[in-house]
C-alpha positions in Angstrom: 0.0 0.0 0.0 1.3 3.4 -1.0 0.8 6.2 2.0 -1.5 9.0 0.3 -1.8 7.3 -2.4 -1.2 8.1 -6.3 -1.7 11.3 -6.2 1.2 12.9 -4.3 3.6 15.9 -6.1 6.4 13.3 -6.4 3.5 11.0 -8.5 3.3 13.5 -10.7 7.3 14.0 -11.8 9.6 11.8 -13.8 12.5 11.3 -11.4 15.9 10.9 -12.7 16.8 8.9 -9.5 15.0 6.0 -7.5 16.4 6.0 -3.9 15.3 2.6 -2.0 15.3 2.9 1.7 14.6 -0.7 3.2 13.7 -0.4 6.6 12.4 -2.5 10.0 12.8 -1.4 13.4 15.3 1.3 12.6 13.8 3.3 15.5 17.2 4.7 16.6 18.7 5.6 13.1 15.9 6.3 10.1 15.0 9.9 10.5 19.0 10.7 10.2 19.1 8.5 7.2 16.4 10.0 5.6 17.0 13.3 6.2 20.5 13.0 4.8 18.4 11.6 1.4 15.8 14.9 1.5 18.2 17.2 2.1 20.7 16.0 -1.4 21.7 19.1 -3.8 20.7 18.1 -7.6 19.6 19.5 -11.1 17.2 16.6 -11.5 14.0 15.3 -9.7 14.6 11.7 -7.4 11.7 10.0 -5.6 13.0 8.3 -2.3 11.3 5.4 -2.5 10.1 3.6 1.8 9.7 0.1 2.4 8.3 0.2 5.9 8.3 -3.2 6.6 6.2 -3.2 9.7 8.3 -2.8 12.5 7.8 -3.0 16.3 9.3 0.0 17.4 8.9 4.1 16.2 10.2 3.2 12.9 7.0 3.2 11.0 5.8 6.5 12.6 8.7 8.1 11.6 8.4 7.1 8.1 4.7 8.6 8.2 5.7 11.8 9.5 8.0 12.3 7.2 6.4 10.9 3.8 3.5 13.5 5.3 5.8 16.2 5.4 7.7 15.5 2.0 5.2 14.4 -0.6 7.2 16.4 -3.2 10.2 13.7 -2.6 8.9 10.4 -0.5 6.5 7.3 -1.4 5.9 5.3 1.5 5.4 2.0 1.3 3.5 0.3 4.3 4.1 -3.4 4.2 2.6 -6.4 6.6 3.1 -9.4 8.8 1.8 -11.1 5.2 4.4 -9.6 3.3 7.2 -11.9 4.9 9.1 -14.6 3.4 11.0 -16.9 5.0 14.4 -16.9 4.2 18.1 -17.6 6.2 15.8 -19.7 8.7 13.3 -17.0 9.8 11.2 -14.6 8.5 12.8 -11.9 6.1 12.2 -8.7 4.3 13.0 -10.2 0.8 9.8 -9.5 -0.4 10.0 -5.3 1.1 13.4 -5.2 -0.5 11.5 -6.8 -4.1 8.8 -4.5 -4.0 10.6 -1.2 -3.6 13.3 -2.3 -6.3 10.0 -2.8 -9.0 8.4 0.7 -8.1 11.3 2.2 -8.8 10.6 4.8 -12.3 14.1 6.4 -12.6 16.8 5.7 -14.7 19.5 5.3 -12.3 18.8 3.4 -8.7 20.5 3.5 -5.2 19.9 2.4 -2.2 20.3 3.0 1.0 19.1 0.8 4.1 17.7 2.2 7.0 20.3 2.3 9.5 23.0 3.9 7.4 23.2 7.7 6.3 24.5 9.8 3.3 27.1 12.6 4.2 27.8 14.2 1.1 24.4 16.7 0.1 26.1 15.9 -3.7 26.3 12.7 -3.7 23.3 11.9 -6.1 24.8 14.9 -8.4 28.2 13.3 -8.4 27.4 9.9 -9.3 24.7 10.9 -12.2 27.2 13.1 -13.3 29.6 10.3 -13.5 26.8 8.1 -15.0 25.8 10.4 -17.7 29.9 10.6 -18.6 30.9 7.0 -19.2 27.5 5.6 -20.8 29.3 2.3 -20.8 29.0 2.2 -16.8 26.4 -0.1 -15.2 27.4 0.9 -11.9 29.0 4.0 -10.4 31.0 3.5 -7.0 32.3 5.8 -4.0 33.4 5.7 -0.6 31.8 4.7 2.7 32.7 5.9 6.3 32.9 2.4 8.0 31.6 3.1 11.8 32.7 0.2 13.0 36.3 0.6 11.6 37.2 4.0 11.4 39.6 4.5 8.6 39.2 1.1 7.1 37.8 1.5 3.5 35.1 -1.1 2.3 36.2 -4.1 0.5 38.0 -3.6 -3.1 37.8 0.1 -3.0 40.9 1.9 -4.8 42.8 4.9 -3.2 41.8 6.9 -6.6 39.6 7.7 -9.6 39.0 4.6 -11.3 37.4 2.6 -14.6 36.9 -0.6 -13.9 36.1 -2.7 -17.4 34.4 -5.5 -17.2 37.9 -7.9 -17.9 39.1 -6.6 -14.5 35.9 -7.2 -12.5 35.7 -11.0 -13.2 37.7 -11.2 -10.3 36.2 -8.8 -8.3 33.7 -10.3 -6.5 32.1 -7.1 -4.3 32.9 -3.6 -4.1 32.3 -0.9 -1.5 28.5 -1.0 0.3 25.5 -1.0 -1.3 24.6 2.4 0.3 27.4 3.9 -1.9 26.4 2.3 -5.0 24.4 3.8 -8.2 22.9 1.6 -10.7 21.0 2.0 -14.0 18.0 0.6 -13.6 18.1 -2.8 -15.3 15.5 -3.9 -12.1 12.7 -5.8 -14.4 15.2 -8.0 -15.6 16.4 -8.9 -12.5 13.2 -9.4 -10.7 12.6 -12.1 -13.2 15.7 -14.2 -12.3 15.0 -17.0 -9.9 17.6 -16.0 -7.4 15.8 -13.1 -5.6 14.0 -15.7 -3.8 16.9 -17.7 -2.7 19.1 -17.6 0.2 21.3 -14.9 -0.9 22.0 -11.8 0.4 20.2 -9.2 -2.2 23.7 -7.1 -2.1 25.6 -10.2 -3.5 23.2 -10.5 -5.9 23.5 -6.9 -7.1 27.3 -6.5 -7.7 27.0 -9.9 -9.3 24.0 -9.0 -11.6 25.9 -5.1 -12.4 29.2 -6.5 -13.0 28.1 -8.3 -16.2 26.0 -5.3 -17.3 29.3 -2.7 -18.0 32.3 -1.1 -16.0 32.0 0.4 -13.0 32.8 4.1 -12.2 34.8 4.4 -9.0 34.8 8.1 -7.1 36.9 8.3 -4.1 34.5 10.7 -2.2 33.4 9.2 1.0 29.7 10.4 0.3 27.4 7.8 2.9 28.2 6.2 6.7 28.1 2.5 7.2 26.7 2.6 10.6 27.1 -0.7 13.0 23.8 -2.3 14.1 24.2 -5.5 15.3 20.7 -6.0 14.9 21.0 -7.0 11.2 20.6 -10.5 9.2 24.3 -10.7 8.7 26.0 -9.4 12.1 23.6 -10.9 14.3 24.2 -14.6 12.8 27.3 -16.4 14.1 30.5 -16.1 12.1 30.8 -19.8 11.3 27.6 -19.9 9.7 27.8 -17.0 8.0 31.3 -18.4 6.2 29.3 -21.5 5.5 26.6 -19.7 3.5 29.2 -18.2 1.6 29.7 -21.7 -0.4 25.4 -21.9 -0.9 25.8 -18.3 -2.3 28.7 -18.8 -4.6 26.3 -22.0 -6.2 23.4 -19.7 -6.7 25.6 -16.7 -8.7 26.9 -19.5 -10.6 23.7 -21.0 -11.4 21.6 -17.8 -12.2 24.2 -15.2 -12.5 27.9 -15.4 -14.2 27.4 -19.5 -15.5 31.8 -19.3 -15.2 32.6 -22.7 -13.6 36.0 -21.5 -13.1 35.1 -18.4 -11.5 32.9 -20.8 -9.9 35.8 -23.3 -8.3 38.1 -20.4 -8.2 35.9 -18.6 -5.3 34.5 -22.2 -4.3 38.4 -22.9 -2.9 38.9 -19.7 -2.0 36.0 -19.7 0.6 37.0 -23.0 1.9 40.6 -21.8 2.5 39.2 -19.1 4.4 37.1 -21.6 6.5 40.5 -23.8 7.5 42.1 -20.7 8.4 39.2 -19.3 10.3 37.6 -22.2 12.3 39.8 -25.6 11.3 37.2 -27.7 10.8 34.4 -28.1 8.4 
């Protein structure tokens, strides 16, 4: 259900930009992360795009008072207990995450997940700008503020400016954070591959799904804030199962994704090397 329905300001524009903002029981960190989305500097209309996913705590009245306040940049989407599916053992937010990504109307997509922020006002401006420069780009990539380890870039970030061609990233396997990423919106196509219902995080799925679409544009700008929240799928599941998942998740992009069975039993050893290193068993 869309809060206020179809007939909003922002219903009425074609947005350049789609920003998703997934979010459950983000009590403590959504109105920071969406103000840091209102408040972006551009030449170009975006549509921030809500997936309340019907949380426990103030998260979802938040979200209302905002979307109220902002109908000339926010669709709220209010989701229920129906809208569930179970993956990773337990009830998910697959489907929230699915349904923002195919109401999304602008050419180029980001997202940004409810507990994390933007710093940069031009970030949207810089990476469109980027975007509308090297047509070939499927993705365009900057820097994240990791709050948990300050001064650490994200994985497979470059100190500088970079063009990544698609030759290069078959060995790359992720880049950055997905709150740092811009993608054209290639989102139907996606949506009809098996794999967003399968036990894979959706930001595996992404970098996998971009890579093969073009290069990737890398700005070294640290433009959004990875903040820590040990609340989330990933950091609140026990290491060793989490490294175990990694061999399920490297089937899946084989199978639907990339089809490479050497990239394939390259990252297939790779993960289990980890493992012996990690834990010593298996």
């Amino acid at each position: 259900m869309e809060f206020l329905g179809q007939g909003k300001p922002i219903n009425q524009v074609n947005p350049l930009v789609s920003v998703c903002v997934p979010t459950f029981n983000h009590g403590k960190f959504i109105r920071s992360c969406l103000e840091s989305i209102i408040i972006q500097e551009t030449d170009f209309p975006f549509e921030i795009l809500i997936g309340e996913d019907d949380s426990a705590d103030e998260t979802r009245a938040i979200c209302l008072e905002l979307a109220q306040a902002h109908q000339d940049k926010i669709r709220l989407f209010l989701r229920n207990k129906e809208d569930k599916i179970f993956l990773f053992g337990r009830k998910s937010g697959r489907g929230n995450h699915l349904g923002l990504y195919g109401s999304c109307r602008g050419k180029y997509i980001c997202i940004c997940d409810g507990d994390d922020l933007w710093n940069d006002p031009l970030k949207l401006q810089k990476q469109v700008d980027a975007m509308e420069k090297y047509t070939s780009a499927s993705m365009c990539i900057t820097n994240s503020y990791m709050e948990m380890n300050p001064g650490q870039n994200p994985p497979g970030v470059p100190d500088q400016f970079k063009v990544f061609d698609r030759k290069s990233l078959n060995k790359i396997f992720y880049m950055g954070h997905i709150s740092n990423w811009m993608m054209r919106n290639e989102m139907r196509e996606l949506l009809s591959n098996e794999i967003v219902k399968k036990p894979i995080p959706l930001d595996k799925v992404l970098f996998s799904f971009y890579k093969k679409k073009g290069d990737i544009v890398y700005l070294p700008d640290t433009t959004t804030t990875y903040r820590y929240n040990p609340n989330g799928i990933y950091l609140s599941q026990p290491k060793k199962k989490n490294q175990r998942a990694l061999l399920r998740h490297n089937w899946y992009l084989f199978r639907f994704i990339h089809k490479d069975p050497l990239l394939w039993l390259r990252s297939g050893l790779y993960i289990l090397r980890r493992y012996f290193v990690n834990f010593n068993d298996f």
